[in-house]
ZADO-1210 file (C-alpha; in nm, 4 decimals, padded with zeros to 6 digits):
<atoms>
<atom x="01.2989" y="02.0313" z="01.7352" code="UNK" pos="1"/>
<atom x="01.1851" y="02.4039" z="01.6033" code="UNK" pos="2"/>
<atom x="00.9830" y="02.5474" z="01.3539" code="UNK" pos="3"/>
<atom x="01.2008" y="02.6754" z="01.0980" code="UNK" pos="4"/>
<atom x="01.0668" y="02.9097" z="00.8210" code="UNK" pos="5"/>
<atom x="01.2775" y="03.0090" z="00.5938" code="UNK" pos="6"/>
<atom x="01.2500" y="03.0809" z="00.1987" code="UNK" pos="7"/>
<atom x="01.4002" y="02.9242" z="-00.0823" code="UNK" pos="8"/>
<atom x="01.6444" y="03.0868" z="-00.2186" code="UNK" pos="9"/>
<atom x="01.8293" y="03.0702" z="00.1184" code="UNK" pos="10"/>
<atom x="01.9591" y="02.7086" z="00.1949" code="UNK" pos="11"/>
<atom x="01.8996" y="02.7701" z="00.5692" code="UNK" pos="12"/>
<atom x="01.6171" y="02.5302" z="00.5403" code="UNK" pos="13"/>
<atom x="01.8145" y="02.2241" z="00.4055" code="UNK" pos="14"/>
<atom x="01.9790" y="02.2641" z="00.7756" code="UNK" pos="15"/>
<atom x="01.6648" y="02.1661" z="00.9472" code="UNK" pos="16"/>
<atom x="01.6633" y="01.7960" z="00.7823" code="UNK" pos="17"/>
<atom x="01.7814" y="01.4799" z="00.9417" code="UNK" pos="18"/>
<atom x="02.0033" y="01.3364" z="00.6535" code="UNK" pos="19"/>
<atom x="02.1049" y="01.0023" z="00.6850" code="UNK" pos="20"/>
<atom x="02.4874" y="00.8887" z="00.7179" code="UNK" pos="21"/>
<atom x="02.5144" y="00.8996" z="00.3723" code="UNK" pos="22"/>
<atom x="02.3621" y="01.2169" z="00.3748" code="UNK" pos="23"/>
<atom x="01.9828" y="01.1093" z="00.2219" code="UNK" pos="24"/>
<atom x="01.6585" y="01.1197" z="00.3082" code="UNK" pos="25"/>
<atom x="01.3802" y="00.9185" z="00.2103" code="UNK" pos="26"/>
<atom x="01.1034" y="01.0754" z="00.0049" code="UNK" pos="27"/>
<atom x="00.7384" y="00.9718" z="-00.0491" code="UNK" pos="28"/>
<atom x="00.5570" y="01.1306" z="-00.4028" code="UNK" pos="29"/>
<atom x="00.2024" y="01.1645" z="-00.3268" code="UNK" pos="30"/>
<atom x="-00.0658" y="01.2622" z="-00.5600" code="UNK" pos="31"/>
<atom x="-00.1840" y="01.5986" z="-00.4767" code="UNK" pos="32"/>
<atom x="-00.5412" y="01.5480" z="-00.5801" code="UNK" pos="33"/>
<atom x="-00.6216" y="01.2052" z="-00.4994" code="UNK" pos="34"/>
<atom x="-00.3777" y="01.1720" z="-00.1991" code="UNK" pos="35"/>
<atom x="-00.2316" y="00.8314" z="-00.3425" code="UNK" pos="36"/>
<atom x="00.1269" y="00.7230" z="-00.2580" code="UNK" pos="37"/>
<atom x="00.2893" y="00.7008" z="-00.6030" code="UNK" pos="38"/>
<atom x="00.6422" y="00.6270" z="-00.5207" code="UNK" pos="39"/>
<atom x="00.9563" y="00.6679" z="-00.2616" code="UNK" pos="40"/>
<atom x="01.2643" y="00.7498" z="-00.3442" code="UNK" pos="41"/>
<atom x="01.6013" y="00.9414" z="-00.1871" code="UNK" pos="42"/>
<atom x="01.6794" y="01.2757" z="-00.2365" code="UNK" pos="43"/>
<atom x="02.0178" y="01.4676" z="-00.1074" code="UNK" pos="44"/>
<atom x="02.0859" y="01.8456" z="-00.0326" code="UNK" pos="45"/>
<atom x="02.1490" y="01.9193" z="-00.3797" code="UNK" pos="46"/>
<atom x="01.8032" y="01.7353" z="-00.5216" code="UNK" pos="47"/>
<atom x="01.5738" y="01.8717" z="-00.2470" code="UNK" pos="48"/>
<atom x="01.7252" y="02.2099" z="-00.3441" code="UNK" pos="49"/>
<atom x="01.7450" y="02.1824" z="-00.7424" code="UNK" pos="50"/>
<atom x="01.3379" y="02.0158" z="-00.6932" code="UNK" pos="51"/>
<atom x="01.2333" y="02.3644" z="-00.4375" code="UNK" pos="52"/>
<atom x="01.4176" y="02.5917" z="-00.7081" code="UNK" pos="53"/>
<atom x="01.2336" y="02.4068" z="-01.0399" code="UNK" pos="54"/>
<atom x="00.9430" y="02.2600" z="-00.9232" code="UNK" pos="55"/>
<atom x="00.9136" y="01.9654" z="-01.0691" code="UNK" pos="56"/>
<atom x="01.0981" y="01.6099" z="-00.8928" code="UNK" pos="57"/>
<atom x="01.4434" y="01.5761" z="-00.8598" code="UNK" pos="58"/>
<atom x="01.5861" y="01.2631" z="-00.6730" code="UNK" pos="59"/>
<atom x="01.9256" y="01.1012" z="-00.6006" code="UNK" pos="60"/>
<atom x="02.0028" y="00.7571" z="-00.7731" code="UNK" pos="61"/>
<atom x="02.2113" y="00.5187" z="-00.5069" code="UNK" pos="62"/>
<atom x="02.2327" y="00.2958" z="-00.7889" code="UNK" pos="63"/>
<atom x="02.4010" y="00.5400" z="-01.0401" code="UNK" pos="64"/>
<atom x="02.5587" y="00.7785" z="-00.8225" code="UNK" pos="65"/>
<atom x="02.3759" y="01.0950" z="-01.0084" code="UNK" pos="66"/>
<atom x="02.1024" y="01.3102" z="-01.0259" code="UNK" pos="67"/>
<atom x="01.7734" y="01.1999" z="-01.2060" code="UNK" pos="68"/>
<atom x="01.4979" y="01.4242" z="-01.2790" code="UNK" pos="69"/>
<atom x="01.1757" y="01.2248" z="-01.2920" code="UNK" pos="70"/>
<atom x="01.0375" y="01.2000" z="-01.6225" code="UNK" pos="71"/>
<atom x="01.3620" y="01.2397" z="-01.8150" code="UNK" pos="72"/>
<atom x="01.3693" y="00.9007" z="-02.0006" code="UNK" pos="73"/>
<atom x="00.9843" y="00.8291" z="-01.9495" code="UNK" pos="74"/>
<atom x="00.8146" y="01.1823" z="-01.9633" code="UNK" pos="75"/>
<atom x="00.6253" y="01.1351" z="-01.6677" code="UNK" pos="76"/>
<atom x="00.7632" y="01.3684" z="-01.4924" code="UNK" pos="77"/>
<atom x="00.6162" y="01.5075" z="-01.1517" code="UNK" pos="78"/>
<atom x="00.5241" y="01.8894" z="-01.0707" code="UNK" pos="79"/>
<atom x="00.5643" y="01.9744" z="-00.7292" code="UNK" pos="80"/>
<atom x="00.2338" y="02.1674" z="-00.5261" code="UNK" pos="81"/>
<atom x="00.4028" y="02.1078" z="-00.1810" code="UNK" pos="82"/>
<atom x="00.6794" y="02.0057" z="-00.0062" code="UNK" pos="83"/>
<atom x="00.6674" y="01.8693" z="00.3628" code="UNK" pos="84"/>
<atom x="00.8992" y="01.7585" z="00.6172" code="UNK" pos="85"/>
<atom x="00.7486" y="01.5280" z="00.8880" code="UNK" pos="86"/>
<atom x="00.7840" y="01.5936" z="01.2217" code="UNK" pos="87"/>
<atom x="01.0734" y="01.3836" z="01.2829" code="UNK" pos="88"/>
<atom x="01.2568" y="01.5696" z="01.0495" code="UNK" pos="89"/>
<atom x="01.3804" y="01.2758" z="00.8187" code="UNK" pos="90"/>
<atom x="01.1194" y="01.2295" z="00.5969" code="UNK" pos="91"/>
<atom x="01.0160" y="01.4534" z="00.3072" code="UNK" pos="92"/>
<atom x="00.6640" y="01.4533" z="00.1631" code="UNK" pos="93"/>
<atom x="00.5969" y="01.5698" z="-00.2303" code="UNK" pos="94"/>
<atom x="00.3183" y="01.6994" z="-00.2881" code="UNK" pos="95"/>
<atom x="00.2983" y="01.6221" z="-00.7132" code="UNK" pos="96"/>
<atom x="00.0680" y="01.6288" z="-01.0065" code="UNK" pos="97"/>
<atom x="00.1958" y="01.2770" z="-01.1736" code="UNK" pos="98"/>
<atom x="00.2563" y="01.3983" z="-01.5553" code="UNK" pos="99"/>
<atom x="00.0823" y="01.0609" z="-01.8047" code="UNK" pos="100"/>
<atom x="-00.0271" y="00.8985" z="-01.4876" code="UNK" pos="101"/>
<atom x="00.1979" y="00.6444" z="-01.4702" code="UNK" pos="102"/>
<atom x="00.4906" y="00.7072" z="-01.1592" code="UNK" pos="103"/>
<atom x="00.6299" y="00.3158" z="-01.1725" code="UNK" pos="104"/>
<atom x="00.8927" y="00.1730" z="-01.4144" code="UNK" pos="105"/>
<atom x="00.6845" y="-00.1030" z="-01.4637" code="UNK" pos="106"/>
<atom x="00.4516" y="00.1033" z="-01.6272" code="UNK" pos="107"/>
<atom x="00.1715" y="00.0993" z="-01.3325" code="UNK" pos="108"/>
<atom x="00.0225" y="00.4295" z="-01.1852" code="UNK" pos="109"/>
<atom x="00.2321" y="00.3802" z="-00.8590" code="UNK" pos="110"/>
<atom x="00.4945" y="00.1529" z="-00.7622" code="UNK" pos="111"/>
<atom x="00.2759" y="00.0500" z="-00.4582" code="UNK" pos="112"/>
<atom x="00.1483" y="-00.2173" z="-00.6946" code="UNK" pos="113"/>
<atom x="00.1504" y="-00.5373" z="-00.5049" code="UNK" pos="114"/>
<atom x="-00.0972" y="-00.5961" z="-00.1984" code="UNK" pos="115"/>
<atom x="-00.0058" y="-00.8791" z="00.0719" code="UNK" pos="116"/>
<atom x="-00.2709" y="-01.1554" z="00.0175" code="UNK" pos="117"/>
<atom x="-00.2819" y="-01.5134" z="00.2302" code="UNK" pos="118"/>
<atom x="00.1197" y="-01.4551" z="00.3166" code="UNK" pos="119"/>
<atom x="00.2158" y="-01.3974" z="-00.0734" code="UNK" pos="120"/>
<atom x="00.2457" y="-01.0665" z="-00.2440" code="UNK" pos="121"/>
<atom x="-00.0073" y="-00.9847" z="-00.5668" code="UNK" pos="122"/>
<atom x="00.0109" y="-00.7686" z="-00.8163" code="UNK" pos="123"/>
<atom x="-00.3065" y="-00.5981" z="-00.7822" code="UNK" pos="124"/>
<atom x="-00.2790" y="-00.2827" z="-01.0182" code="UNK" pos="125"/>
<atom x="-00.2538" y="-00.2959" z="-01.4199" code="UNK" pos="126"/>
<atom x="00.0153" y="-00.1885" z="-01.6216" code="UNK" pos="127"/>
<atom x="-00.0522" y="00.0866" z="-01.7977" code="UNK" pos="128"/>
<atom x="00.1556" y="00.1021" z="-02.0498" code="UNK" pos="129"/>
<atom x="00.4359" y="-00.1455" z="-02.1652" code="UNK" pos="130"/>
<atom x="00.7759" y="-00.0679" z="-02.0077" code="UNK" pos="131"/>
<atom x="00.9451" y="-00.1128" z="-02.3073" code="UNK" pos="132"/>
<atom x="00.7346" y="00.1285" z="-02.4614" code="UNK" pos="133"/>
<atom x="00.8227" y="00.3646" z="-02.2158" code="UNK" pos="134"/>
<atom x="01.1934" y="00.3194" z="-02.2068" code="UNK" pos="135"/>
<atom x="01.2854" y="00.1269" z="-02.5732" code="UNK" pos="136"/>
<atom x="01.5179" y="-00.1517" z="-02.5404" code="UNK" pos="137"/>
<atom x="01.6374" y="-00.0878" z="-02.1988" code="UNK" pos="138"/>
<atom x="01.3713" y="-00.1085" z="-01.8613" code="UNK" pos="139"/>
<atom x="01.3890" y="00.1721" z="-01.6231" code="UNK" pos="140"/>
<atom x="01.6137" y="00.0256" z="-01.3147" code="UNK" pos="141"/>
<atom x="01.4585" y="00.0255" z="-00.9977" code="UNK" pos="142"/>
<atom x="01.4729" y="00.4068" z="-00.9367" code="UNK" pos="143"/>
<atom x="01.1893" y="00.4643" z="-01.1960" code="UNK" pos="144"/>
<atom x="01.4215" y="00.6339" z="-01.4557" code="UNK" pos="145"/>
</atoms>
């Protein structure tokens, strides 16, 4: 592996990731002041390049096949203050100020809600606000949108 530096605008840098078969890569959303995981989610070529280029989150949906901008249904969208690559190469790191405070489709500041307690999983965070709220009628699926 090498250090690569190269800017923006140029797509050089997309080169220097490790994209899965299906040409992903997992992302973690981390809160840049407090440093707490919010949320993972995938991102391809074209959403790690559309999320450098507007700064704010822009992720791949497996389960719809498209785009998503984070925040587009819910408003709570996320501004990017860095982006990382590990040292691996396969695993991006945002750096985000979490617009409303609330990154989960449940409606919960981060979707790292449950804790493992005596071999069962509890929810150990609040809701914040209702889901259906949120979203209307309809939940947010599982990609937070």
């Amino acid at each position: 592996m090498q250090d690569t530096e190269t800017k923006v605008g140029t797509t050089g840098w997309l080169e220097a990731i490790r994209w899965n078969a299906d040409g992903l890569v997992p992302a973690i959303a981390q809160d840049a002041t407090t440093g707490d995981i919010l949320m993972m989610a995938w991102m391809n070529a074209e959403s790690l390049r559309l999320t450098a280029e507007e700064g704010q989150a822009v992720y791949w949906s497996r389960s719809r096949g498209k785009l998503w901008r984070k925040g587009e249904t819910s408003g709570h969208q996320q501004v990017i203050e860095e982006i990382r690559l590990d040292c691996d190469e396969d695993v991006i790191l945002l750096k985000v100020e979490q617009k409303g405070g609330i990154a989960c489709h449940t409606g919960r500041r981060s979707c790292f809600y449950r804790k493992l307690e005596n071999g069962e999983w509890k929810g150990v965070d609040p809701v914040l606000r209702d889901p259906d709220a949120i979203y209307g009628n309809k939940q947010g699926d599982s990609s937070n949108e």
